[in-house]
N, C-alpha and C positions, 0 to 999 in steps of 0.2 A: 350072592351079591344083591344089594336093594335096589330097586326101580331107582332108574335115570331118571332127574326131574331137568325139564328145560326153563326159563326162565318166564313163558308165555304158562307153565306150570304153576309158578310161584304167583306173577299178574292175579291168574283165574283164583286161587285160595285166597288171596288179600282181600278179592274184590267180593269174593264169597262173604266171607268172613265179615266182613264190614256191613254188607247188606242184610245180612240173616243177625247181626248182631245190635246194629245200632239202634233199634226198638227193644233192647232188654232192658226192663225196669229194675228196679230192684238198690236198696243201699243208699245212701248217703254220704255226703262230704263229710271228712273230718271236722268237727266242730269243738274240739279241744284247745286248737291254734286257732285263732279269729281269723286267720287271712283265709286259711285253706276254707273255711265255712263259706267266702264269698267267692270262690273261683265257679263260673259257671258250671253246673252239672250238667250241661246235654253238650259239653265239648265229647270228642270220639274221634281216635287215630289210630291209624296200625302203623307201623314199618316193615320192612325186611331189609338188611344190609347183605350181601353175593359176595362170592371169594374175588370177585373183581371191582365190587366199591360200588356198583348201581346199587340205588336203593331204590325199593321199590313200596307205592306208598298209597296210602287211601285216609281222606280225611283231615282232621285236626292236628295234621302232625307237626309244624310249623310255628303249634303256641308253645308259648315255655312255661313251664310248670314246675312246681318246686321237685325238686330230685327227691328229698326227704331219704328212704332208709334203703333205698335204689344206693346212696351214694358210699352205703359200708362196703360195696365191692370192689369199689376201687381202694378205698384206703386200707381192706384186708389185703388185696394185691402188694399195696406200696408196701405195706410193713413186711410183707414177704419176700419182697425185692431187696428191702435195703438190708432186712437180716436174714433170715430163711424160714421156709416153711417149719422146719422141726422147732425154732427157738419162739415162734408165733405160737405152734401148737405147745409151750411149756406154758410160755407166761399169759396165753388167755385162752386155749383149748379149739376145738373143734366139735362138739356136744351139742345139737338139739337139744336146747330147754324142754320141750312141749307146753310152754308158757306162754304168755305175751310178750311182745319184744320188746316192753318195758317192766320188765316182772324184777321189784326189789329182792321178793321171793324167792328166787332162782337163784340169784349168789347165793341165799341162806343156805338151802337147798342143795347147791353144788359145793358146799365146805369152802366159802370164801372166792369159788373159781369165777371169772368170767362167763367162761363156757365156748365162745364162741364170737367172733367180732360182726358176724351177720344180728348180733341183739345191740340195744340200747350200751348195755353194760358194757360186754366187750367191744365195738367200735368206739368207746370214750376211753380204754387202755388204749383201742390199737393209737387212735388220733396221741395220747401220750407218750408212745413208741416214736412216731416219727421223727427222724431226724432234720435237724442238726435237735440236739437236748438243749433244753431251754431258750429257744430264742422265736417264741410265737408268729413273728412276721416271714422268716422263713420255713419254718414250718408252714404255714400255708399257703406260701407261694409253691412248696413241694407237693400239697395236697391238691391245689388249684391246676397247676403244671399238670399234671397227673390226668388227672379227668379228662382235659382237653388233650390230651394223648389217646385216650381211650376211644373219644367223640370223635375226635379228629378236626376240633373248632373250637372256638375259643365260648366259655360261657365263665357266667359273673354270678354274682350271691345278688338275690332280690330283697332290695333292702326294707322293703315291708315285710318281708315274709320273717327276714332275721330278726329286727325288731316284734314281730310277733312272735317269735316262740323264743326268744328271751325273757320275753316278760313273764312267759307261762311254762317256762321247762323245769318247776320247783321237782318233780317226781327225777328227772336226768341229775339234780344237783345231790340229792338224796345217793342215785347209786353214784357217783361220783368220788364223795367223800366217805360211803360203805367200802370202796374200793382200796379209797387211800387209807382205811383202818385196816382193812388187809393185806398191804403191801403189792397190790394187783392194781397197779395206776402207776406209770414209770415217768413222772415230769409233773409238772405243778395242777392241781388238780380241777382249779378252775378256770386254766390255760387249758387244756383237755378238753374240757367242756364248752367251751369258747368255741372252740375250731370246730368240734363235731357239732353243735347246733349251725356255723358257719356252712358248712360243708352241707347242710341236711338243707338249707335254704338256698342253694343252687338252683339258677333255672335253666331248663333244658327242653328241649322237642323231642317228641319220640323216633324221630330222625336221626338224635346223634343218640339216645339212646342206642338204637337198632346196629349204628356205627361200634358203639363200645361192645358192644353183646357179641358185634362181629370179631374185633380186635382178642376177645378172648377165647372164641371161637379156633382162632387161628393160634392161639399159645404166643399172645403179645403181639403178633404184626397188622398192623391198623391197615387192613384191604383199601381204605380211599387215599392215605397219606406214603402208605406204602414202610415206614416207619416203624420199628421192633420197638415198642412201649415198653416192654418187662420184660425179664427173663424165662426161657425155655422151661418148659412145664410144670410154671407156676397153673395155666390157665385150666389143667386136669386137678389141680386143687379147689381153686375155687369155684368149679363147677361141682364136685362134690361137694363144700361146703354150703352153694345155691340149692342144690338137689336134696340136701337135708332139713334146712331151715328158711330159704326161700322165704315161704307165706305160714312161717310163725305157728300158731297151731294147727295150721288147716293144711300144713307140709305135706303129710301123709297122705291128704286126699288128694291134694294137688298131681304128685308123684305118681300116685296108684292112676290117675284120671287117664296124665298125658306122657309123663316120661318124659318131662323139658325140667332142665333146670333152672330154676328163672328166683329172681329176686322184684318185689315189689317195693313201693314206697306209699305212704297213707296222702300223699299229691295227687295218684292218681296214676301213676306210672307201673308197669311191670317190663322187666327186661329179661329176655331168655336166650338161652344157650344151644345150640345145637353144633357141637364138636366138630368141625373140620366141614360143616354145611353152612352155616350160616348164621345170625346173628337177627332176633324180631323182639319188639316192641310195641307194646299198646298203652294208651293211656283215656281214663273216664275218670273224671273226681269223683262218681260214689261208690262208698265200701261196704264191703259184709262187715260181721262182726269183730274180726281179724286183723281188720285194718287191708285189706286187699280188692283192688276196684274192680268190681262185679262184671261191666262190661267188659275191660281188657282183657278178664279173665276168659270170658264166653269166644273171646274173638283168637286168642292162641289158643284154646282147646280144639276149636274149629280146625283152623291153619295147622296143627300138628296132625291132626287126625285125618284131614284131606290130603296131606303130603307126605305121610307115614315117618312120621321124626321123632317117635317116641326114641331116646336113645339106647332102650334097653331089646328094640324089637331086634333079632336077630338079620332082619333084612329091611336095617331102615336103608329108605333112600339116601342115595348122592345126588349131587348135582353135574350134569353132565358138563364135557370139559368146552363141548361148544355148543355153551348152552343158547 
């Protein structure tokens, strides 16, 4: 059995983690989208979400920031709610690229497939998956719904951030309509692409992140709302699929480091998994070359490794029941 953590356990790594981290240099903002190029760089937050809803928190976690590719986890979820994991895994796969997460390449590559709805390609099938088929406004009232079940609070599309990577998603329109030449895009194909650029300009805190990481944590029940978001062991899916492709080509070393499954966004955000423990989020705008933000990354390597959460360790910690 793994060491009992209290919750004066988790306090001490947050507050660690935060102090030994927020002086790490390194990376830069996204400057491909104009918006994300002007979001301050010395913003720095952590979370943690507990099987009982405290979250416990140090820093900038309070600003909202675009969700960006943080937000393919939810809409892989939904699409595997409303069909199922095996009919997700036909018609866009489950496959690390070892690409970049907007690699045209990779379709060539995988013989027309997706691959996987944690990339660029396959989250612009799944966003074409969702239901109702064809009627754009509820479709993203079911993607918007969604989120805010996971967070467990309501958040809104930042309408400068949408406006900027509309203007500039020419590379997303390209696998788009790659997609819709192979029959791997299931609805109108710049309705797809619509919502998934909609859905990547969401703003969020690393607070409700920390909240959703937790919600999956628990296999769909949202610890602050109290609330079953999705069905029963969709959340050992898509923590494997976090755990494979997460941070894009830098997966492997991510995985090999910590043993968290975690998914990033090039906003600045990463949000990780740890199975039936708990639910943590960091967020810094500047990135490695990967698109993954250098500090948040420094600050869960920390926190995993001081509280032994690797998921693969044979006696990772629990959290104790009165903690």
């Amino acid at each position: 059995m793994g060491q009992k953590l209290t919750k004066q356990d988790v306090r001490d790594a947050v507050q660690h983690a935060f102090e030994q981290t927020k002086a790490v240099t390194g990376g830069k903002n996204a400057d491909y989208i104009p918006y994300l190029a002007n979001v301050p760089s010395d913003l720095f937050g952590i979370a943690v979400c507990l099987p009982d809803g405290e979250i416990i928190a140090a820093g900038d976690t309070e600003y909202k920031f675009g969700i960006e590719s943080v937000s393919k986890v939810p809409t892989a979820i939904l699409t595997m709610n409303q069909y199922s994991p095996e009919e997700v895994l036909t018609k866009i796969g489950a496959d690390a690229t070892g690409l970049p997460f907007n690699s045209i390449m990779a379709i060539l590559l995988e013989k027309d497939h997706p691959s996987t709805p944690l990339v660029n390609a396959g989250a612009i099938a799944a966003c074409s998956m969702i239901k109702p088929i064809g009627k754009p406004d509820a479709k993203w009232e079911a993607i918007q719904g969604f989120i805010e079940g996971l967070c467990g609070s309501s958040v809104e599309v930042i309408d400068e951030l949408y406006k900027s990577e509309t203007a500039t998603n020419f590379n997303n329109k390209s696998i788009a309509w790659l997609l819709k030449n192979y029959s791997r895009i299931y609805d109108d194909p710049d309705m797809a692409l619509d919502l998934y650029t909609r859905q990547c300009s969401i703003g969020v805190t690393a607070r409700q992140l920390a909240v959703a990481a937790a919600t999956i944590a628990f296999d769909g029940v949202n610890p602050v709302t109290k609330q079953t978001v999705f069905k029963p062991d969709l959340g050992t899916r898509i923590a494997s699929m976090m755990a494979t492709v997460g941070f894009y080509e830098h997966t492997g070393d991510w995985l090999f480091n910590t043993g968290l499954p975690a998914k990033t966004g090039v906003g600045g955000g990463i949000m990780g998994v740890v199975p039936g423990v708990m639910g943590v989020a960091a967020f810094a705008p500047p990135l490695d070359d990967a698109g993954n933000s250098v500090k948040a990354q420094a600050a869960l390597s920390d926190i995993v490794g001081r509280l032994n959460l690797n998921i693969f360790h044979p006696r990772k910690s629990i959290l104790a029941e009165q903690a």
